[in-house]
C-alpha positions as CSV (number, residue, x, y, z in Angstrom):
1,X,0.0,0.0,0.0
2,X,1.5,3.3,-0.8
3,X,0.1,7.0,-0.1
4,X,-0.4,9.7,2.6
5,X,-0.5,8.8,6.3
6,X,-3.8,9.6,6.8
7,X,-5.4,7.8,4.3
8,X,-2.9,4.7,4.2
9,X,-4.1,4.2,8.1
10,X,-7.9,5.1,7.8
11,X,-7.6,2.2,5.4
12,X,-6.2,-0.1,7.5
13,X,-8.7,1.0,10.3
14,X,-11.3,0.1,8.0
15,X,-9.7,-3.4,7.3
16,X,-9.7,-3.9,11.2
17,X,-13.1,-2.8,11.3
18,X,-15.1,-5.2,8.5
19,X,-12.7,-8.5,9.8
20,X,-14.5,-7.6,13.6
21,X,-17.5,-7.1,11.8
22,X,-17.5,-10.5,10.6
23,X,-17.1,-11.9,14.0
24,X,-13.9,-12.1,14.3
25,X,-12.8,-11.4,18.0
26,X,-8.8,-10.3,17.4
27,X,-6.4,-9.3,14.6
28,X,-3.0,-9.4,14.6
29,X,-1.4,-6.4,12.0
30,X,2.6,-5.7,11.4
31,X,3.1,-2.6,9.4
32,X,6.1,-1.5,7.9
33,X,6.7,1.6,7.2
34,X,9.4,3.1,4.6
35,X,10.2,7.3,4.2
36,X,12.6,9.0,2.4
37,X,13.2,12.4,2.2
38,X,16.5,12.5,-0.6
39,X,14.5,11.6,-3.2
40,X,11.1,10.5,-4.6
41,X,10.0,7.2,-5.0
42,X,7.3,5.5,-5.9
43,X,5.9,2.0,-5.5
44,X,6.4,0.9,-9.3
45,X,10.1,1.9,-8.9
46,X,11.1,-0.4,-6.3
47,X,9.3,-3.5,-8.1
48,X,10.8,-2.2,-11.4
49,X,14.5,-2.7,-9.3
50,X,13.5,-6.1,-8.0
51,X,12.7,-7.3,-11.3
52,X,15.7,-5.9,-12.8
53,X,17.7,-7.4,-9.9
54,X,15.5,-11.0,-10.8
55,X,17.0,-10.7,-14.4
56,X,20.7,-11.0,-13.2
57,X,20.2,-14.2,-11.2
58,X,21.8,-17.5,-13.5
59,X,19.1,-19.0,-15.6
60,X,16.7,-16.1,-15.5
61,X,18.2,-13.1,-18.2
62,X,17.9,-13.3,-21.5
């Protein structure tokens, strides 16, 4: 999930919210969060660096 911290969390409040809704009586939630303030970077960049870095293991370039 990627976005502001308001939203980001009011969504994962939500998530909370509809699994106790549905009867269930705890949830368990790890959330990792990742800033940077030296540059911009968006979501698609990092899984555009894995891939590259997927490319370069033996058997997998072209």
């Amino acid at each position: 999930m990627q976005g502001e911290w308001t939203p980001v969390f009011q969504a994962i409040e939500a998530c909370h919210a509809a699994v106790h809704a549905m009867g269930c009586p705890r949830i368990f939630t790890t959330v990792k969060v990742n800033t940077r303030t030296d540059r911009g970077q968006m979501l698609e960049d990092k899984v555009a660096s894995v891939e590259a870095l997927l490319q370069q293991l033996p058997g997998r370039g072209p």
